[in-house]
C-alpha positions as CSV (number, residue, x, y, z in Angstrom):
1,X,0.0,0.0,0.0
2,X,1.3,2.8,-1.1
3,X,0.5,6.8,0.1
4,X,1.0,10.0,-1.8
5,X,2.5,13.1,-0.3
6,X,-1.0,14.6,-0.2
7,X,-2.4,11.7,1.8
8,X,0.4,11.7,4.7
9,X,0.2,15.3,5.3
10,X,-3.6,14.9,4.9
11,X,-3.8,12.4,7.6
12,X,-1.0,13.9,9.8
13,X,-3.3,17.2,9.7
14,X,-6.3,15.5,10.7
15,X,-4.7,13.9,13.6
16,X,-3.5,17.3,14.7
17,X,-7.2,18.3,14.4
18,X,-8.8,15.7,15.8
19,X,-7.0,12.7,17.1
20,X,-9.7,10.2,16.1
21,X,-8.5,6.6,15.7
22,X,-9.4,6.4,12.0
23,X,-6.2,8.7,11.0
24,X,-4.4,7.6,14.1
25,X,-4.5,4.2,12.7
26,X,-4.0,5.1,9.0
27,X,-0.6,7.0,10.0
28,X,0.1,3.7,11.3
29,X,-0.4,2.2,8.4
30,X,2.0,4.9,6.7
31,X,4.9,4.3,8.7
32,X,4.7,0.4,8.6
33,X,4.3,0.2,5.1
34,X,5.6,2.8,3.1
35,X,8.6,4.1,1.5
36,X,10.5,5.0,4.7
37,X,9.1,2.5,7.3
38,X,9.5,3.6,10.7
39,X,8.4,0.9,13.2
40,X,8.9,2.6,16.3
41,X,6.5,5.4,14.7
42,X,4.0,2.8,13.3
43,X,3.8,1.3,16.5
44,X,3.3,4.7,18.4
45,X,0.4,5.3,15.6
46,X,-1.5,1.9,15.9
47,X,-1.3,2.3,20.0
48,X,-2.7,5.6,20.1
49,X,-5.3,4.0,17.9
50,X,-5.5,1.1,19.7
51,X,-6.9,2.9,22.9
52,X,-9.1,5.1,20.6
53,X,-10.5,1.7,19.7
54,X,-9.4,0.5,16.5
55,X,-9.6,-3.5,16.4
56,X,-7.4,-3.2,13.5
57,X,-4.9,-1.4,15.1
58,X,-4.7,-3.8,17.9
59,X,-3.9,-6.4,16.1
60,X,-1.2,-4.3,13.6
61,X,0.6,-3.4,16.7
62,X,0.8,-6.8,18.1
63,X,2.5,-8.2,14.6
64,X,4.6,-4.9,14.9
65,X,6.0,-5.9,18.5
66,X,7.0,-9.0,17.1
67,X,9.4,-7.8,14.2
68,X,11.0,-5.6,17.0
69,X,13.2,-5.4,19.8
70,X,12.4,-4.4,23.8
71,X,13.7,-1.3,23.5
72,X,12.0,-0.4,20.4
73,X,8.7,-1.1,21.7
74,X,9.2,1.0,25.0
75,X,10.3,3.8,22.9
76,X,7.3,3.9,20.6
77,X,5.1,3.6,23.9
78,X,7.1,6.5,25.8
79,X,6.6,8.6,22.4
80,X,2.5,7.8,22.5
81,X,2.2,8.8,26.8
82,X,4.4,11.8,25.1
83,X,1.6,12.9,22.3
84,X,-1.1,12.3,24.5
85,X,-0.2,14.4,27.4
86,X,1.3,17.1,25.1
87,X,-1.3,17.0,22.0
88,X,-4.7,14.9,22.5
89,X,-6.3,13.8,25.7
């Protein structure tokens, strides 16, 4: 899957503007699959989406947390506490 320009800033904007776990998860989606993957970022995305109640995100972050290491994963969760108290409550 592959996103435009257009459609990352698109979504990045609409997470600044709302939060809702829609673009949370597709900004997940983003970082896991496109031309620069980021799984520390990806797994920050699908988290925050996770507790906004995306199924699907659930079950991207799990497969995410097993492709990386301990340290990774307690990054990408210190960077998800870090947006929510800073940006969305």
């Amino acid at each position: 899957m592959a996103f435009t320009d257009s459609e990352i800033a698109e979504a990045h904007a609409a997470v600044r503007a709302a939060g809702d776990c829609d673009n949370l998860y597709k900004l997940g989606l983003i970082y896991s699959t496109g031309p620069e993957i980021d799984l520390v970022q990806a797994h920050m995305w699908f988290n925050l989406a996770a507790v906004r109640g995306s199924e699907a995100a659930k079950e991207c972050r799990r497969e995410l947390s097993d492709m990386m290491s301990k340290d990774e994963i307690a990054q990408a969760q210190r960077s998800a506490r870090e947006w929510l108290s800073v940006k969305h409550h």
